[in-house]
N, CA, C and O atoms as a Tripos MOL2 file, in Angstrom:
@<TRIPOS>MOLECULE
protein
  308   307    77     0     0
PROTEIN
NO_CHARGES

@<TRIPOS>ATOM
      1 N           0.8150   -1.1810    0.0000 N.3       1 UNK1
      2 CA          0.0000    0.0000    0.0000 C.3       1 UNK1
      3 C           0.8690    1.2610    0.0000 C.2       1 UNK1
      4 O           0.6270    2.2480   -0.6940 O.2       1 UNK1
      5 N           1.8740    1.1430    0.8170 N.am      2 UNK2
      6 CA          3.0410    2.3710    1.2570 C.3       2 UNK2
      7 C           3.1830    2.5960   -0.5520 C.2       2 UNK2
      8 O           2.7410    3.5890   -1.1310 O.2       2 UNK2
      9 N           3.7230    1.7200   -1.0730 N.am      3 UNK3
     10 CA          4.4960    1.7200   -2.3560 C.3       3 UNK3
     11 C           3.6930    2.2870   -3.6490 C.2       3 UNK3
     12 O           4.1980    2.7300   -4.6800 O.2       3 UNK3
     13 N           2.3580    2.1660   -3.3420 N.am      4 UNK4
     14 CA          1.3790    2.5400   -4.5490 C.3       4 UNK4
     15 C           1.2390    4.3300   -3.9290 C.2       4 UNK4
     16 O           1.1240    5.2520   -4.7360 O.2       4 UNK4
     17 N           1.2620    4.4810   -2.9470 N.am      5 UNK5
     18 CA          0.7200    5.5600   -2.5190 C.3       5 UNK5
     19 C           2.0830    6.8340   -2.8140 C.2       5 UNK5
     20 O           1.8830    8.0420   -2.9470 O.2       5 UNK5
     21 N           3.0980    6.3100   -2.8480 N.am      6 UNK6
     22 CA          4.4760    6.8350   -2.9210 C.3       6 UNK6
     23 C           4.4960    6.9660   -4.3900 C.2       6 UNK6
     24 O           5.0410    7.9720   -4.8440 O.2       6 UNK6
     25 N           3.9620    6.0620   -5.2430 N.am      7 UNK7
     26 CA          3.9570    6.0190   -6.8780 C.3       7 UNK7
     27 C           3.2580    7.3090   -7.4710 C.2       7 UNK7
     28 O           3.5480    8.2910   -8.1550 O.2       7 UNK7
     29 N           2.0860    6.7030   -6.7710 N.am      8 UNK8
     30 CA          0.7350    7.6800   -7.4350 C.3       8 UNK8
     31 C           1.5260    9.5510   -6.6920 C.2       8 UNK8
     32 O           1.3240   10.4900   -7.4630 O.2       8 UNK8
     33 N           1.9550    9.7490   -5.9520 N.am      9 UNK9
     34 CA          2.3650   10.6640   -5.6850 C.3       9 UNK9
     35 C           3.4680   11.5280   -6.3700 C.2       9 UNK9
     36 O           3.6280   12.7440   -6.2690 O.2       9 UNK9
     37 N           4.2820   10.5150   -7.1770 N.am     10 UNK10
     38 CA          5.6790   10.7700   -7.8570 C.3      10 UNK10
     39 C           4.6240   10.9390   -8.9690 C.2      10 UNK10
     40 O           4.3550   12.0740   -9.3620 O.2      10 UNK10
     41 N           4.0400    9.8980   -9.4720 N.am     11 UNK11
     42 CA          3.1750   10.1190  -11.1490 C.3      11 UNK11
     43 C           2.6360   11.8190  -10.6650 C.2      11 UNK11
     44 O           3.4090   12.5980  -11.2240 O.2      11 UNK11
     45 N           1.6290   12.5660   -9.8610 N.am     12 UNK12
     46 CA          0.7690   13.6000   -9.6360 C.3      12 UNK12
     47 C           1.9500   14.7780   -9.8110 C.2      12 UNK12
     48 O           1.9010   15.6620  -10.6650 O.2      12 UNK12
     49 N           3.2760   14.5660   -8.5900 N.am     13 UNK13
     50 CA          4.3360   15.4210   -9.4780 C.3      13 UNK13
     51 C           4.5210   16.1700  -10.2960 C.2      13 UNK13
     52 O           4.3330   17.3810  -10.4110 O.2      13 UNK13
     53 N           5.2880   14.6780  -11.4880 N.am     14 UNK14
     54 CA          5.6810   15.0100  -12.7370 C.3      14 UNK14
     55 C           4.2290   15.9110  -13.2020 C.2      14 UNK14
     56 O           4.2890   17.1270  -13.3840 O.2      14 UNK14
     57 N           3.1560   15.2570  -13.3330 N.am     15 UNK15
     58 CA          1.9260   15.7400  -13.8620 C.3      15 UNK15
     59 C           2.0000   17.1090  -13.6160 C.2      15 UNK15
     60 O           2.2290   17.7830  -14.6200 O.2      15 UNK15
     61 N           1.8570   17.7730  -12.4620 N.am     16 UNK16
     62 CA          2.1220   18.9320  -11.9000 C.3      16 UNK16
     63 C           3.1790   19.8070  -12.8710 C.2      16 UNK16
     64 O           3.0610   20.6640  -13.7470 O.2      16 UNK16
     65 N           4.1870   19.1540  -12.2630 N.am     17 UNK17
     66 CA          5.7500   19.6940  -12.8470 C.3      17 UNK17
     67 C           5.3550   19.9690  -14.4880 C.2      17 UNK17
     68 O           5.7110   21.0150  -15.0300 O.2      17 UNK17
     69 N           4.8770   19.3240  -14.9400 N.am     18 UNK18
     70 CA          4.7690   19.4790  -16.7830 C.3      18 UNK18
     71 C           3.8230   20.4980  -16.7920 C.2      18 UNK18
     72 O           4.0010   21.5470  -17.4120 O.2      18 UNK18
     73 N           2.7640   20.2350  -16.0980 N.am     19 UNK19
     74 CA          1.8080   21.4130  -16.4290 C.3      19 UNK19
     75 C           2.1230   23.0520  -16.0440 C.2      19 UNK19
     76 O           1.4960   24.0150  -16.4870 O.2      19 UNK19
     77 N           3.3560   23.0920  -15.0270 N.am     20 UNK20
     78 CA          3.9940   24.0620  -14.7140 C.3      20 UNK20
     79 C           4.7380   24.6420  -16.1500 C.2      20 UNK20
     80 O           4.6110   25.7720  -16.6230 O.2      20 UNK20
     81 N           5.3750   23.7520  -16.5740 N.am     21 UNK21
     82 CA          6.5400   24.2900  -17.3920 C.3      21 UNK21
     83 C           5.6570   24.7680  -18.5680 C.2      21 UNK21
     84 O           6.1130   25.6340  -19.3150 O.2      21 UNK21
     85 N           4.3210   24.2210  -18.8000 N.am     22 UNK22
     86 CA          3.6620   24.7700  -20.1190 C.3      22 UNK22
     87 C           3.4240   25.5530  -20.2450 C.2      22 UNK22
     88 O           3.8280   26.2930  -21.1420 O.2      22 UNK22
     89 N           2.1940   25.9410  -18.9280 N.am     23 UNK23
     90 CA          1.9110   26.9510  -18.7260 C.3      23 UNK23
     91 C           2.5970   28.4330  -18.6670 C.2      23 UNK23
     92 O           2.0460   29.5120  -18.8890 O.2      23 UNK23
     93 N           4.5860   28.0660  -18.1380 N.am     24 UNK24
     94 CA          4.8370   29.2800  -17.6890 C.3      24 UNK24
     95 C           5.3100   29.3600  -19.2130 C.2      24 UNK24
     96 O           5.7030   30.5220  -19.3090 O.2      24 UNK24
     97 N           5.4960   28.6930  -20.5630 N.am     25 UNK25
     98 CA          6.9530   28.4690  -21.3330 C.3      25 UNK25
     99 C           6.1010   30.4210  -21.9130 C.2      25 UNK25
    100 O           5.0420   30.9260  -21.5420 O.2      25 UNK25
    101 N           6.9010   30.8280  -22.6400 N.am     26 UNK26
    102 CA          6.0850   32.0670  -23.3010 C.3      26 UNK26
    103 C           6.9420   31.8450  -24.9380 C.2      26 UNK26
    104 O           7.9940   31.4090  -25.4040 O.2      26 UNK26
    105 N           5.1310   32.7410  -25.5210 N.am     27 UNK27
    106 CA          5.6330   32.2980  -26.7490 C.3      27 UNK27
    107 C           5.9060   33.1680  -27.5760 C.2      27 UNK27
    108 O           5.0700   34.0480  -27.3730 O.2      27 UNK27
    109 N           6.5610   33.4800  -28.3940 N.am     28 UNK28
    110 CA          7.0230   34.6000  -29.4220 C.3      28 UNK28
    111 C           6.4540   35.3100  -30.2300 C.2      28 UNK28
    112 O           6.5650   34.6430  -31.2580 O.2      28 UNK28
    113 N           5.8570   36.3020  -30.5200 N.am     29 UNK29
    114 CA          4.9470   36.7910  -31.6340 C.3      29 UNK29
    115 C           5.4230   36.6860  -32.9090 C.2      29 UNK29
    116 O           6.5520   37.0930  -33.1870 O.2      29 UNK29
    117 N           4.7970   36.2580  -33.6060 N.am     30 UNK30
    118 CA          5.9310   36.7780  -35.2670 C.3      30 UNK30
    119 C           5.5170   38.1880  -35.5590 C.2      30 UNK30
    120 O           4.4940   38.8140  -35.2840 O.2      30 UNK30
    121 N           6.5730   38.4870  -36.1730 N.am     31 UNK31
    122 CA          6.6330   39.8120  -36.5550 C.3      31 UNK31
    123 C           5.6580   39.7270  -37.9070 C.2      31 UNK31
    124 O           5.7300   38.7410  -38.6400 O.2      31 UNK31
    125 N           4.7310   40.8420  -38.1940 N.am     32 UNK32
    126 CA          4.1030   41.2380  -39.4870 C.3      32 UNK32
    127 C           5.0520   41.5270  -40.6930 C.2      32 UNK32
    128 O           6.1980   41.9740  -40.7490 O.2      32 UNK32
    129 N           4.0580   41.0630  -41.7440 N.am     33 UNK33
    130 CA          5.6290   41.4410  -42.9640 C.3      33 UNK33
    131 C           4.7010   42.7050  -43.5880 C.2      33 UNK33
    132 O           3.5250   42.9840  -43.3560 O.2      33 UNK33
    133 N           5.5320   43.2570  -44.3310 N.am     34 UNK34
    134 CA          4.6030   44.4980  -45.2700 C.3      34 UNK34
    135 C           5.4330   43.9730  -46.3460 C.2      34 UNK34
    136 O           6.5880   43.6090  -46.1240 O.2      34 UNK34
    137 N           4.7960   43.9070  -47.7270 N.am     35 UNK35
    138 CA          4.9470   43.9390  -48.9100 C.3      35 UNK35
    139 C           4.7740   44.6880  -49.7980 C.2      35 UNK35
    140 O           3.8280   45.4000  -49.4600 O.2      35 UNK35
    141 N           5.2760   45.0910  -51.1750 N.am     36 UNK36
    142 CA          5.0250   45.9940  -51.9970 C.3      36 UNK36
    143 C           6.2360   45.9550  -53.1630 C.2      36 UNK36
    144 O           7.4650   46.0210  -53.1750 O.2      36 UNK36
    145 N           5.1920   45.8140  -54.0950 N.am     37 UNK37
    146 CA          6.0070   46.1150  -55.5230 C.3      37 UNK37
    147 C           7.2160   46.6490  -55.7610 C.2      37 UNK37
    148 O           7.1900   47.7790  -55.2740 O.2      37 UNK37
    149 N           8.4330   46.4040  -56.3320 N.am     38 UNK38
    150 CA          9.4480   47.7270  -56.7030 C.3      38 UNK38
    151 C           9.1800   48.1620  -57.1420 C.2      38 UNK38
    152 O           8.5160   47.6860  -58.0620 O.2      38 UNK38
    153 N           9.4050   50.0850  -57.0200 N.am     39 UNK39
    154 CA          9.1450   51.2010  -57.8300 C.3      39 UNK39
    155 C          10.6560   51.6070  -59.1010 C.2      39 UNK39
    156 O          10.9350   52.2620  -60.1050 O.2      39 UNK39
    157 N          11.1030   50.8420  -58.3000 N.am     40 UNK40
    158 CA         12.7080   50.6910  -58.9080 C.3      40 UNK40
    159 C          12.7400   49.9260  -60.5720 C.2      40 UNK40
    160 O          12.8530   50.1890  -61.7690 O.2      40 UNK40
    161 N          12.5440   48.7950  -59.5810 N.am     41 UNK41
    162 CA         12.8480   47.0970  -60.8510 C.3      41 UNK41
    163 C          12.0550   47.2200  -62.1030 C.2      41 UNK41
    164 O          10.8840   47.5850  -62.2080 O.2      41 UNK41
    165 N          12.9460   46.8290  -63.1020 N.am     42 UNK42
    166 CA         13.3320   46.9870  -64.1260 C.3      42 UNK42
    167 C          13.4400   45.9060  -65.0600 C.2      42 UNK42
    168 O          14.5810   45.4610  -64.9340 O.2      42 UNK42
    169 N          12.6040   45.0480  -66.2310 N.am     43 UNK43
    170 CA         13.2350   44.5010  -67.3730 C.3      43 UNK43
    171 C          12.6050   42.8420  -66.1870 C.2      43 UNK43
    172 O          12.0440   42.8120  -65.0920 O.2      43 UNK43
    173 N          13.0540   41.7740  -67.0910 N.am     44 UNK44
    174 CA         12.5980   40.3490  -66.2820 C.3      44 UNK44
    175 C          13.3620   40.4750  -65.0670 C.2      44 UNK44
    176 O          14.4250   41.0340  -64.8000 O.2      44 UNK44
    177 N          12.3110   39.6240  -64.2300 N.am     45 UNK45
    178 CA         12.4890   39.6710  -62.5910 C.3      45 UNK45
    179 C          13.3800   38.6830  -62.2600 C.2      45 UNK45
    180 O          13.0640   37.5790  -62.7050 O.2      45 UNK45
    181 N          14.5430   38.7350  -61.5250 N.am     46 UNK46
    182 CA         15.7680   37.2180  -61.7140 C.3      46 UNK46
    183 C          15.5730   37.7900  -59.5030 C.2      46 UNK46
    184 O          15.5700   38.8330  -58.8500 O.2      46 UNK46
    185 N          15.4750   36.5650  -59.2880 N.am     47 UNK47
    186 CA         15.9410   37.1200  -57.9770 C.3      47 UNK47
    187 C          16.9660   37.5650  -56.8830 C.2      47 UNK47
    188 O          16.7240   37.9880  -55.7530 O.2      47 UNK47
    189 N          18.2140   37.3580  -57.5210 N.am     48 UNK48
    190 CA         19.2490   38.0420  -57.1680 C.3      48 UNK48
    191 C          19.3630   40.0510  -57.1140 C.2      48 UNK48
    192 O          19.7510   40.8340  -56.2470 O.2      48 UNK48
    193 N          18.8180   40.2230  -58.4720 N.am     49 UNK49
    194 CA         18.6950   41.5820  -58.7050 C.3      49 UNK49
    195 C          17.4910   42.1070  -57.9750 C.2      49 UNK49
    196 O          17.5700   43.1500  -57.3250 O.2      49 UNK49
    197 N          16.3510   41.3980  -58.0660 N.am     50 UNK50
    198 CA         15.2090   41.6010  -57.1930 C.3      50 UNK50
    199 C          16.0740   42.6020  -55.8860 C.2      50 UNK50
    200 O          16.2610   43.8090  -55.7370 O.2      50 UNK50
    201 N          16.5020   41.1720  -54.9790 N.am     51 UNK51
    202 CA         16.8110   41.3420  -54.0650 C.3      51 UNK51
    203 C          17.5630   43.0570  -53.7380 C.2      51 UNK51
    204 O          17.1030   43.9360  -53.0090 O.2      51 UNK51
    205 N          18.6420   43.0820  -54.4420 N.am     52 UNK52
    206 CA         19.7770   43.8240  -54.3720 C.3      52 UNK52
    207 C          19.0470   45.5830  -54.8250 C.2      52 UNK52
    208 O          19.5230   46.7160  -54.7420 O.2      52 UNK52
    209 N          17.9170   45.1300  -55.2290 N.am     53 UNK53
    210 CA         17.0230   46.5840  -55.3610 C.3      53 UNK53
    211 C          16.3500   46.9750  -54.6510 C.2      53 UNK53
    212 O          16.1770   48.1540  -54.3420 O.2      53 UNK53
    213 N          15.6900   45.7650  -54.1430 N.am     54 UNK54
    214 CA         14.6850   46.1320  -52.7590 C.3      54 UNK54
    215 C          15.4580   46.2500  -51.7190 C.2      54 UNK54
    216 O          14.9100   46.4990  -50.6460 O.2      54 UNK54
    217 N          16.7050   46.1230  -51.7600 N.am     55 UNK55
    218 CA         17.4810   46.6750  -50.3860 C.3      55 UNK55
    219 C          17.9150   48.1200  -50.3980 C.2      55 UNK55
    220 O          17.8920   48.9370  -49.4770 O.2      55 UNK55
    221 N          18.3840   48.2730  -51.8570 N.am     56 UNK56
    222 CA         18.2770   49.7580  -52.2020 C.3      56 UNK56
    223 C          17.3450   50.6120  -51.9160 C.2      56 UNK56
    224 O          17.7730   51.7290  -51.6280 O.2      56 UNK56
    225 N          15.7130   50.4180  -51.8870 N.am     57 UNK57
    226 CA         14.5610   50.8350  -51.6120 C.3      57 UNK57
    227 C          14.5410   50.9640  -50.4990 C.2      57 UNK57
    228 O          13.8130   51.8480  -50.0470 O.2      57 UNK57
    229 N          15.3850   50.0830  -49.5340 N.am     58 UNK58
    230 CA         15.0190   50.2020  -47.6620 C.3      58 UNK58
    231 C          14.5500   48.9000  -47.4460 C.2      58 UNK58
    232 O          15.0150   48.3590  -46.4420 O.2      58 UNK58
    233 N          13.9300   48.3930  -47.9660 N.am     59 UNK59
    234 CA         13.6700   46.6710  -47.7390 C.3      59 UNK59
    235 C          14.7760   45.9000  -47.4080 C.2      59 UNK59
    236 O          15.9420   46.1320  -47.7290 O.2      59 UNK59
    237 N          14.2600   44.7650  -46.6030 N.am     60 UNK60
    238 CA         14.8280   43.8870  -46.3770 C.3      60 UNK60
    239 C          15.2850   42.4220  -47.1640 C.2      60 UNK60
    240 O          16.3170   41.7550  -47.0870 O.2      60 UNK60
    241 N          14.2040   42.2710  -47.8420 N.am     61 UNK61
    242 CA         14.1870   41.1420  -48.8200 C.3      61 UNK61
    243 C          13.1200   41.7260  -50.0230 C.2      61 UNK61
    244 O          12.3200   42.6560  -49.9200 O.2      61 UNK61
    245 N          13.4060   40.8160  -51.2390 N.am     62 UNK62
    246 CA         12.6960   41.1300  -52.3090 C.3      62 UNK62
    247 C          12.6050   39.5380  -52.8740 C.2      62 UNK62
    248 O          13.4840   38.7890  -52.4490 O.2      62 UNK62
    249 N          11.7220   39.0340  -53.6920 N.am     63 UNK63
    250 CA         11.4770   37.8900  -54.5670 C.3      63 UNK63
    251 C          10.8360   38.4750  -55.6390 C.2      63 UNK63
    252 O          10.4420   39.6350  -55.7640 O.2      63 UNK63
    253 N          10.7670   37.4030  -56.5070 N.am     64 UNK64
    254 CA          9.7820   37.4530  -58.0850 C.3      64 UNK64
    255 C           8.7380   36.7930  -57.3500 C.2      64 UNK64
    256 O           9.1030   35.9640  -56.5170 O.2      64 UNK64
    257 N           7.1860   37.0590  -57.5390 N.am     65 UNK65
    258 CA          6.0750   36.8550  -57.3790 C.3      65 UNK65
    259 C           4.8070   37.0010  -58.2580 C.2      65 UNK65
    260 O           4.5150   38.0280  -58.8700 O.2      65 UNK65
    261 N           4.0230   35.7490  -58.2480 N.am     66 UNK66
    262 CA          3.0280   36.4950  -58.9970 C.3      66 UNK66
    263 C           2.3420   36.3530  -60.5250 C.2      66 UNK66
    264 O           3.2960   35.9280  -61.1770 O.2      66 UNK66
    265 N           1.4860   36.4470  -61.2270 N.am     67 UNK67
    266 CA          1.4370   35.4260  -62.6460 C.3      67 UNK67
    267 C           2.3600   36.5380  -63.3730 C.2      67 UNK67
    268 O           2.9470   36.0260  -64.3260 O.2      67 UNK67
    269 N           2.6580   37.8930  -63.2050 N.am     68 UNK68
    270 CA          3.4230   38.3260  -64.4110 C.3      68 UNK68
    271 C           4.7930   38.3950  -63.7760 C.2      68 UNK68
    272 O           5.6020   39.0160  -64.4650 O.2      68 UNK68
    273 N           5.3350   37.8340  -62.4470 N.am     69 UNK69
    274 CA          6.6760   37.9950  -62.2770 C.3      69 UNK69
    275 C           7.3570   38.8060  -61.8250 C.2      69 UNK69
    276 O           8.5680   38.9270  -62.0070 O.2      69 UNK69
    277 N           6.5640   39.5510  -61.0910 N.am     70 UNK70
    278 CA          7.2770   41.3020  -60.5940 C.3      70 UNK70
    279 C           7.8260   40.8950  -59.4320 C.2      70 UNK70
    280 O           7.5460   39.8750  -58.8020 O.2      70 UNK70
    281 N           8.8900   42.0110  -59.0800 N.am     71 UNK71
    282 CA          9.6520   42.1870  -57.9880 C.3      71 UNK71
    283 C           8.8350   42.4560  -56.5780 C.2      71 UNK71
    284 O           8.1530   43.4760  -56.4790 O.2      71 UNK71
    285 N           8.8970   41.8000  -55.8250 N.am     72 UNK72
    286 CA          8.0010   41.9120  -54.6320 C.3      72 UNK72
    287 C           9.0180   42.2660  -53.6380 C.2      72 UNK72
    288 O          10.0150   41.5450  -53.6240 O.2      72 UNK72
    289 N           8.9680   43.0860  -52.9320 N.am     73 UNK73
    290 CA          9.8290   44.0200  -51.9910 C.3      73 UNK73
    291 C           9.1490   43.8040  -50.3330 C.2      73 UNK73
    292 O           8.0050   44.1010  -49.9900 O.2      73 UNK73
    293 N          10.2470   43.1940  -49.4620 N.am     74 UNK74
    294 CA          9.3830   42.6840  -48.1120 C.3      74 UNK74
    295 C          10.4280   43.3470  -46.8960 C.2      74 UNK74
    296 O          11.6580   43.3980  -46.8510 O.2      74 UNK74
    297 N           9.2790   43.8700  -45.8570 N.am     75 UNK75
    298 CA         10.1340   43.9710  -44.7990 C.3      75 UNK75
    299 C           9.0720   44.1750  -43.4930 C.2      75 UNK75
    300 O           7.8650   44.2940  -43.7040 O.2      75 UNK75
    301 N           9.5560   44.1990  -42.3170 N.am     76 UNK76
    302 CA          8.9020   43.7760  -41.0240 C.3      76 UNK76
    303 C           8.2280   44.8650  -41.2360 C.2      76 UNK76
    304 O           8.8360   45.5910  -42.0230 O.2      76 UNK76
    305 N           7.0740   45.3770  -40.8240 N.am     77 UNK77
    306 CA          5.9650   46.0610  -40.2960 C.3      77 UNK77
    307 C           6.2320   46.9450  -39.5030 C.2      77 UNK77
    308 O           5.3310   47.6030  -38.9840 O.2      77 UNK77
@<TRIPOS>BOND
     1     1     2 1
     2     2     3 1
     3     3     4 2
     4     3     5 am
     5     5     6 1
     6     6     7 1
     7     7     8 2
     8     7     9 am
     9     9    10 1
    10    10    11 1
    11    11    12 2
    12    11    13 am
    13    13    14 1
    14    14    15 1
    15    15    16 2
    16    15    17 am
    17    17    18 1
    18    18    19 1
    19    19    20 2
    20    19    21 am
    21    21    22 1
    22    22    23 1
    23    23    24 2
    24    23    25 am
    25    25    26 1
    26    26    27 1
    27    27    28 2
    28    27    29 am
    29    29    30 1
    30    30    31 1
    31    31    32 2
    32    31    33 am
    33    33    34 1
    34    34    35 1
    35    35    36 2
    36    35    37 am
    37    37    38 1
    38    38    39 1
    39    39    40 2
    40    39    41 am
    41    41    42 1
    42    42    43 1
    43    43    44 2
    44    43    45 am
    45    45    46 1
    46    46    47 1
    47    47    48 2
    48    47    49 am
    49    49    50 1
    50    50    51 1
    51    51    52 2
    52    51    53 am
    53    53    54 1
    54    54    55 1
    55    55    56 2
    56    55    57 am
    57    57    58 1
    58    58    59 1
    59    59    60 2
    60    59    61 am
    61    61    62 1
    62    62    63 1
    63    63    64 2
    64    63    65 am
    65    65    66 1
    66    66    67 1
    67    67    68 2
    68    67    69 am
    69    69    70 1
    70    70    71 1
    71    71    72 2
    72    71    73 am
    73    73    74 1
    74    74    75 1
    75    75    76 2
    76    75    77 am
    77    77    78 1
    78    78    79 1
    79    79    80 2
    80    79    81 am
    81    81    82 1
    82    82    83 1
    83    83    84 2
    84    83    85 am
    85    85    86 1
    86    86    87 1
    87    87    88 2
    88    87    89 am
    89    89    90 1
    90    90    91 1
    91    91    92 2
    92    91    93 am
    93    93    94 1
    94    94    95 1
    95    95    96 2
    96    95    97 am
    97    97    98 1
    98    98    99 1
    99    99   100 2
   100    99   101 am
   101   101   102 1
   102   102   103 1
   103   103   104 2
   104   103   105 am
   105   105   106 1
   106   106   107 1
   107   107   108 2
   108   107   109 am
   109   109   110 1
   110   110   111 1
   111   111   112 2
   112   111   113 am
   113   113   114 1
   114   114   115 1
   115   115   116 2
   116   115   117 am
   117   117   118 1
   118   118   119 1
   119   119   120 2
   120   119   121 am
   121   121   122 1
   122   122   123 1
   123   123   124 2
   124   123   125 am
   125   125   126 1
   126   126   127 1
   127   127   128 2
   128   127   129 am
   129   129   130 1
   130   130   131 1
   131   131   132 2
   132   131   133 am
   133   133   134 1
   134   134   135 1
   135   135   136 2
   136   135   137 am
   137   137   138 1
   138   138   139 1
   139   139   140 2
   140   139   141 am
   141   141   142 1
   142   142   143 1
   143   143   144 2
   144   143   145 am
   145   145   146 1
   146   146   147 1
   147   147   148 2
   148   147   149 am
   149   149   150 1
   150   150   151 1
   151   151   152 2
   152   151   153 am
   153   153   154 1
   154   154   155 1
   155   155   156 2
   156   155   157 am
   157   157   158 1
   158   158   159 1
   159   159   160 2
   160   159   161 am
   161   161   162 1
   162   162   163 1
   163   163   164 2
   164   163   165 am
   165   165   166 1
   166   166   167 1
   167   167   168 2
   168   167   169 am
   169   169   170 1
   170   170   171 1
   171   171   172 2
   172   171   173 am
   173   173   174 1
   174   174   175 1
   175   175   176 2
   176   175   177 am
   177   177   178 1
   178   178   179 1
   179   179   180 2
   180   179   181 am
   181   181   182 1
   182   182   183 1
   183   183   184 2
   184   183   185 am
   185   185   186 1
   186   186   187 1
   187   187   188 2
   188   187   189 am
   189   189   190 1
   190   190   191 1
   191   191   192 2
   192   191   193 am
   193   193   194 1
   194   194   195 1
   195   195   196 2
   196   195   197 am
   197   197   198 1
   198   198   199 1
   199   199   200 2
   200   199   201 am
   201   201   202 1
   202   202   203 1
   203   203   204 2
   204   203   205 am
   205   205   206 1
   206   206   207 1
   207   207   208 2
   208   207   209 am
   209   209   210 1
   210   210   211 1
   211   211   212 2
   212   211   213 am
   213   213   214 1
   214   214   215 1
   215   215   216 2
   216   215   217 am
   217   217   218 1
   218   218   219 1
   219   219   220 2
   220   219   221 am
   221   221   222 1
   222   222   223 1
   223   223   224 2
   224   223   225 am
   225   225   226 1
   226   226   227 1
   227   227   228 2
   228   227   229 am
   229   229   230 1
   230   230   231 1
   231   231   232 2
   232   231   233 am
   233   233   234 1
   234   234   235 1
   235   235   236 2
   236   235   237 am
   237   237   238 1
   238   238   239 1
   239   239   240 2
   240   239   241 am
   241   241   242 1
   242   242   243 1
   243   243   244 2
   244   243   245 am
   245   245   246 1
   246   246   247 1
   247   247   248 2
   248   247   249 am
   249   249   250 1
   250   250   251 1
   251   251   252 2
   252   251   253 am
   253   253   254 1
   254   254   255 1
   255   255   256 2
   256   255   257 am
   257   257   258 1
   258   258   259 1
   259   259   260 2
   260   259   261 am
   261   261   262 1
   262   262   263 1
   263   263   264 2
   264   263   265 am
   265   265   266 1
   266   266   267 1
   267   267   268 2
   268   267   269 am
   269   269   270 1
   270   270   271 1
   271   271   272 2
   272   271   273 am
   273   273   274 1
   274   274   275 1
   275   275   276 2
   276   275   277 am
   277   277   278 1
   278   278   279 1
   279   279   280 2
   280   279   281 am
   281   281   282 1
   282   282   283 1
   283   283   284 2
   284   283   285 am
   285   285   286 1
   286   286   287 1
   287   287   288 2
   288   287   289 am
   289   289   290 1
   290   290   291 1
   291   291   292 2
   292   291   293 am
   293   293   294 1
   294   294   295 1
   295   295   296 2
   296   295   297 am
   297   297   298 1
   298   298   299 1
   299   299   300 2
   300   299   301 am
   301   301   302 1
   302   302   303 1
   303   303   304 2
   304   303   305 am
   305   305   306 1
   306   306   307 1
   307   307   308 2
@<TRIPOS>SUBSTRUCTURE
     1 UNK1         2 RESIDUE 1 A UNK
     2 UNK2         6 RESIDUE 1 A UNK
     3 UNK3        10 RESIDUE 1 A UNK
     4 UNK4        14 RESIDUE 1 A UNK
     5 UNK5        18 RESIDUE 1 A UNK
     6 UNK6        22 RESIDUE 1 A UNK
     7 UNK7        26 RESIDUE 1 A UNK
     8 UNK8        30 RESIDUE 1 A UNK
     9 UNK9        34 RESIDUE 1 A UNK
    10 UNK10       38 RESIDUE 1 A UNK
    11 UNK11       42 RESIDUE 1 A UNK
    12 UNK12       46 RESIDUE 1 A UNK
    13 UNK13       50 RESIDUE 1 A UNK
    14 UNK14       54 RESIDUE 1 A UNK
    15 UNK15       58 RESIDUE 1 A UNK
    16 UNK16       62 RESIDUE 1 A UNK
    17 UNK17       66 RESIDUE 1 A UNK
    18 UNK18       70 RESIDUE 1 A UNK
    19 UNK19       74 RESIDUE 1 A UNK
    20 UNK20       78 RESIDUE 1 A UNK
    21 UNK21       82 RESIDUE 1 A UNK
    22 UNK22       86 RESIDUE 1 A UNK
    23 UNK23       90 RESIDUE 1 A UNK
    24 UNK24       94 RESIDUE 1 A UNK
    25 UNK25       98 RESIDUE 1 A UNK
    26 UNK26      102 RESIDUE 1 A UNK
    27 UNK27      106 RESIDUE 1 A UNK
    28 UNK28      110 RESIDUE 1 A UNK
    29 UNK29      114 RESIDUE 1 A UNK
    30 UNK30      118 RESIDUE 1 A UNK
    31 UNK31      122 RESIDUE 1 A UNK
    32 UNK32      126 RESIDUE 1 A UNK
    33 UNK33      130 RESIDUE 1 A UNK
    34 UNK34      134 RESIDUE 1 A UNK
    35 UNK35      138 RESIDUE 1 A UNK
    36 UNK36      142 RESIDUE 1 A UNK
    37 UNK37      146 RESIDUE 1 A UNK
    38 UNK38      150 RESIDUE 1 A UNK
    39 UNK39      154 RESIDUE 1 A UNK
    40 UNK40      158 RESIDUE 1 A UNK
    41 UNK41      162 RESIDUE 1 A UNK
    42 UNK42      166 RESIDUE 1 A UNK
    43 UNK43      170 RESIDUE 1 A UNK
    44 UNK44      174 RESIDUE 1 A UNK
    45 UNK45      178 RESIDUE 1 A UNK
    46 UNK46      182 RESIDUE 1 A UNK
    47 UNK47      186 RESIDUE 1 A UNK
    48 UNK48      190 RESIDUE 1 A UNK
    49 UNK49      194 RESIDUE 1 A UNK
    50 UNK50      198 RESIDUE 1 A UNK
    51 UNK51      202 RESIDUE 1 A UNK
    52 UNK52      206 RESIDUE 1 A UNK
    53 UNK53      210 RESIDUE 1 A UNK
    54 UNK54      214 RESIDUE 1 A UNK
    55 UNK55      218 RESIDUE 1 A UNK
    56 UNK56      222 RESIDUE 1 A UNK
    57 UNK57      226 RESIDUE 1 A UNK
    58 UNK58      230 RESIDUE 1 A UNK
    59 UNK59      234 RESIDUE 1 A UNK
    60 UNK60      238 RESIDUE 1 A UNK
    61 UNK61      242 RESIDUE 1 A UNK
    62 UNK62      246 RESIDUE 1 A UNK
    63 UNK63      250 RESIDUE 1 A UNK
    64 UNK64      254 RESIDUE 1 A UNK
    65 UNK65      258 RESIDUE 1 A UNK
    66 UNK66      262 RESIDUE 1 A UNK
    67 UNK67      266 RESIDUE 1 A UNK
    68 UNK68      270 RESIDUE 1 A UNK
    69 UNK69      274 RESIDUE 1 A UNK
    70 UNK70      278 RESIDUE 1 A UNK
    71 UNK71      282 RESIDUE 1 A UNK
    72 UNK72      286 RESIDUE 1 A UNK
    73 UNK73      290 RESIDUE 1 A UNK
    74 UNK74      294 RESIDUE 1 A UNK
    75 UNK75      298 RESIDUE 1 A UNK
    76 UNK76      302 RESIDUE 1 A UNK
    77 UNK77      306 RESIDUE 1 A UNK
């Protein structure tokens, strides 16, 4: 009886203990992106150049996007 009662007590614990750590863990927001066309880019969209324009613009990143292929210019919000 000692031995079940000592068990069930270690099992309620951990139980405890986990529900502690969930509860306290905290979780990260993602950051918003803003997007927008280059006012810059120029001629077919390759994404190297993309890039290297929309940083020129103040952006952070740029890709080709889209059914006609334009320069898409991205940065945090």
């Amino acid at each position: 009886m000692a031995h079940s009662m000592r068990f069930f007590a270690t099992v309620l614990l951990l139980a405890m203990l986990v529900m502690a750590i969930e509860m306290g863990s905290t979780q990260i927001a993602e950051a918003r992106t803003c997007q927008s066309p280059s006012r810059l880019y120029k001629g077919e969209c390759l994404s190297e150049n993309c890039l290297v324009v929309c940083e020129s613009e103040g952006f952070t990143d740029g890709d080709c996007r889209g059914l006609h292929y334009r320069c898409i210019c991205t940065k945090p919000c």
